[in-house]
C-alpha positions in Angstrom: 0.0 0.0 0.0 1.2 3.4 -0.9 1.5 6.5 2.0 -1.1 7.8 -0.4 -3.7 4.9 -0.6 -2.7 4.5 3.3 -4.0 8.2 4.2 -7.0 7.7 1.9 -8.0 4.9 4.0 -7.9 7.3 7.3 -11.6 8.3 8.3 -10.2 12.0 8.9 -8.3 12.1 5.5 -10.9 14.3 4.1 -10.8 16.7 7.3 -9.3 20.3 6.5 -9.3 21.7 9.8 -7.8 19.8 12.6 -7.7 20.9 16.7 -4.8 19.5 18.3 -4.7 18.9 22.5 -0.9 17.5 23.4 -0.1 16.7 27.0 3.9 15.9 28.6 2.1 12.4 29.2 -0.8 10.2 30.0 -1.6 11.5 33.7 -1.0 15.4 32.9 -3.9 17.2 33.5 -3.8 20.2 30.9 -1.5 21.0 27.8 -1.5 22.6 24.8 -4.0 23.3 21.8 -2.9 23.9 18.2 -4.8 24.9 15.4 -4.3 23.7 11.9 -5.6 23.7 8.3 -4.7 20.9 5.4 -4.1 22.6 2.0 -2.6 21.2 -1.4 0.6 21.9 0.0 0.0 19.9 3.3 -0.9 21.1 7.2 0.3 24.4 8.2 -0.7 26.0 11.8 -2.4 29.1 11.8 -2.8 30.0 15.7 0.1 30.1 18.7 -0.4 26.7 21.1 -2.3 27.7 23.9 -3.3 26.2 27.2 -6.0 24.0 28.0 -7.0 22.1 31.0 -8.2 18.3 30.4 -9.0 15.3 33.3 -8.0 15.7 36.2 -6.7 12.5 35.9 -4.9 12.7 32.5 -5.9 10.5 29.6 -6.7 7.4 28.1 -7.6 5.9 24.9 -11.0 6.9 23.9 -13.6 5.9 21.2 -13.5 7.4 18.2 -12.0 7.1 14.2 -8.7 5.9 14.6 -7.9 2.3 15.4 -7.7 0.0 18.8 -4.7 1.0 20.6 -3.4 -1.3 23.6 -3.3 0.5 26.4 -5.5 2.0 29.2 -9.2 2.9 28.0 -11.6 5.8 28.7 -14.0 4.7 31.5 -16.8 6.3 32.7 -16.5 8.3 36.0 -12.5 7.3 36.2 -11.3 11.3 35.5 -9.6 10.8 32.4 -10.1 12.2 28.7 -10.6 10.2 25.7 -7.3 10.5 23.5 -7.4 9.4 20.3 -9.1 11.2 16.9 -12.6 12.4 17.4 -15.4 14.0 15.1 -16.5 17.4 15.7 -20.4 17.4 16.8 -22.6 20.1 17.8 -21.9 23.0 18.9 -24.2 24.3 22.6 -24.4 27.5 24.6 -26.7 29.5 27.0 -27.0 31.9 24.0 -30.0 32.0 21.7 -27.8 31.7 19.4 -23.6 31.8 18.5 -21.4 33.0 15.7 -19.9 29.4 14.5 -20.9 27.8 10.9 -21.4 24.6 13.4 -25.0 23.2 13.5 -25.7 25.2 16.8 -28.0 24.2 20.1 -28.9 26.4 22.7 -29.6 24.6 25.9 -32.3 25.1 28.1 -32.7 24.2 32.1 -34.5 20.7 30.7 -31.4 19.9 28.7 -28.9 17.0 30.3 -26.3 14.7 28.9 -27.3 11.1 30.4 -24.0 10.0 32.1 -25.7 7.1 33.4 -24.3 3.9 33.0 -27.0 1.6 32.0 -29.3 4.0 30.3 -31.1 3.6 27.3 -30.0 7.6 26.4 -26.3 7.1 27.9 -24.1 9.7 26.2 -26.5 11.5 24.9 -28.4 15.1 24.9 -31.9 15.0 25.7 -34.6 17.1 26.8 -36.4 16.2 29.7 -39.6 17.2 28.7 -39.4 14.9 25.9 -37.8 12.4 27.5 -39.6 12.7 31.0 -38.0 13.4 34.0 -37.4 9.7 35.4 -35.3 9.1 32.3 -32.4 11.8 33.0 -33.0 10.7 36.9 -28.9 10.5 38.2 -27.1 12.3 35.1 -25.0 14.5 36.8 -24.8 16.8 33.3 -27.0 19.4 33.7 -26.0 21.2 30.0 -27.8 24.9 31.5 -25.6 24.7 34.6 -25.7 28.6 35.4 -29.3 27.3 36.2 -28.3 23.9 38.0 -25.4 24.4 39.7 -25.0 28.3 41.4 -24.4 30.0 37.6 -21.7 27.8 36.5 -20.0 29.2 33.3 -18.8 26.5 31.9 -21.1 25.4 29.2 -22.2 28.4 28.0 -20.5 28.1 25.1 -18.5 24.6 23.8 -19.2 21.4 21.3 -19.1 17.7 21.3 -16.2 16.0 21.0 -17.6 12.4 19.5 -16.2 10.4 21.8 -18.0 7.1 21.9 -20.4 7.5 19.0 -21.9 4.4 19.3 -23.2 5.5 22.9 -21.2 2.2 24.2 -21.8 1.6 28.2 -19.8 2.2 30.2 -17.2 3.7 28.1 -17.6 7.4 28.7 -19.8 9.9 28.0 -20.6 13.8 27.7 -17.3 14.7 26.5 -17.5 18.8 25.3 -14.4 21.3 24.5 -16.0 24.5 26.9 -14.9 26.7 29.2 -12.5 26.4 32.0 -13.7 27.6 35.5 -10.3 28.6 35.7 -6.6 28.6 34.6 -5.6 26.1 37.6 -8.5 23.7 37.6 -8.8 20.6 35.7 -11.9 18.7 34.3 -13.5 15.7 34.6 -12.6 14.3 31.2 -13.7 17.4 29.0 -11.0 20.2 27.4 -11.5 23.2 28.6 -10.2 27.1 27.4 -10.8 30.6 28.7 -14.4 31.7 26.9 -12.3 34.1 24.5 -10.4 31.2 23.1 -13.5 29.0 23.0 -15.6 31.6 21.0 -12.2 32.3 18.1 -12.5 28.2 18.0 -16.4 28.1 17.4 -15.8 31.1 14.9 -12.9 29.1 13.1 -14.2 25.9 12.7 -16.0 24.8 9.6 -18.3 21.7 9.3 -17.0 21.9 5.4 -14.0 21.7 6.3 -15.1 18.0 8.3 -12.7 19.3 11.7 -11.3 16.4 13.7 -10.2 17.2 17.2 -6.9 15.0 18.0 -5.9 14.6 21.9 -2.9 12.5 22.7 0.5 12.8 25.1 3.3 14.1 23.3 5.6 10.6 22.8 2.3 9.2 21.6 1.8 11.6 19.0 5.3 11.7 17.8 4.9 7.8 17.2 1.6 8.0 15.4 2.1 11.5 13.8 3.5 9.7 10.3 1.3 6.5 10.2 -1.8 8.9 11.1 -0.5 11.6 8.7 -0.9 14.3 11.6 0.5 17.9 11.2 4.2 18.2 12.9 4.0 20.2 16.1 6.4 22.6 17.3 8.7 21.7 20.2 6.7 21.4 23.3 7.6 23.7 26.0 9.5 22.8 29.0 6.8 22.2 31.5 3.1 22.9 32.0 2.0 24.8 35.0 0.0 21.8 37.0 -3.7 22.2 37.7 -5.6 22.0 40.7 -7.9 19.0 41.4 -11.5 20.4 41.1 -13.9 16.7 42.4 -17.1 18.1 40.9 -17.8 17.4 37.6 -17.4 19.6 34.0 
């Protein structure tokens, strides 16, 4: 097989846009997020790393396009976020509305993510007047949590990241990019960004452009970054500031 036929065959060859989370290693709770676009000529970045804040636990191998790894795997409730290569999925705010080509939801105080091992609706976004109320009974994802939980900030503006598509129990659920409750506080298993940085990324990203988001520790992607045909990152910086250890949830 030719490198060409062998990146054909990648689900994300087609993707144009692709957001990049690398971390020093599997238990580091925050790192750095790239941006980068695919032309004729190849990936170039076109905005400075920045920091993000992911589990609080690190990471582990998630569901999502690229192939079974060996290693430790995404659990529910176990702290970590998925790494591997994800679709891009709705975007979701407190807004009426946001300025982002993504398909767009604004959540209202009925709307929860079931985390719910078990459930019929695990990992997914349902209104609970649709759904009735004993069928989001113990998700601890309320997605209006300015409303739920003492005007929480966090999802008021973010997206999916398509972790576990096929809604497999218990393999992890409700996994967003939103904003950070703050610089030193890690996540439950999401990413996490000041609100500035979340609204540029909703602004950037294109669903034409079919945007992956790629989340992996730094020796990992340096071993997979040919065989995937990911963009080259810069050099990672010396050290990333370490994050406190928030126990509620995203």
């Amino acid at each position: 097989m030719t490198a060409a036929t062998a990146q054909a065959a990648t689900p994300w060859a087609q993707a144009r846009q692709m957001v990049v989370v690398a971390t020093a290693d599997w238990d580091a709770d925050g790192g750095r997020m790239l941006r980068f676009e695919k032309d004729a000529a190849g990936w170039r970045q076109v905005a400075a790393a920045e920091p993000v804040r992911i589990g609080r636990a690190g990471s582990a191998w998630g569901l999502g396009l690229h192939p079974d790894q060996a290693g430790t795997r995404k659990r529910e409730g176990d702290g970590r976020s998925p790494a591997g290569i994800f679709g891009i999925g709705d975007a979701f705010g407190y807004a009426a509305d946001a300025h982002t080509a993504l398909s767009y939801r604004a959540m209202q105080a009925s709307d929860y993510c079931i985390d719910v091992p078990g459930s019929p609706l695990y990992n997914r976004i349902v209104d609970a007047d649709e759904v009735g109320a004993a069928a989001v009974e113990g998700s601890t994802e309320p997605m209006r949590r300015d409303l739920h939980a003492d005007g929480d900030g966090r999802y008021a503006q973010g997206f999916v990241i398509e972790h576990n598509p096929g809604n497999r129990s218990p393999a992890g659920s409700c996994i967003f990019a939103h904003v950070w409750k703050a610089a030193d506080v890690a996540t439950a298993g999401c990413t996490a960004m000041p609100a500035g940085r979340m609204a540029a990324l909703l602004d950037w990203l294109d669903p034409a452009a079919q945007p992956v988001f790629v989340l992996l520790p730094e020796a990992a992607y340096a071993r997979l970054q040919a065989p995937w045909h990911l963009p080259r990152l810069p050099p990672a910086p010396t050290s990333t500031p370490p994050a406190a250890k928030d126990p509620s949830n995203d």
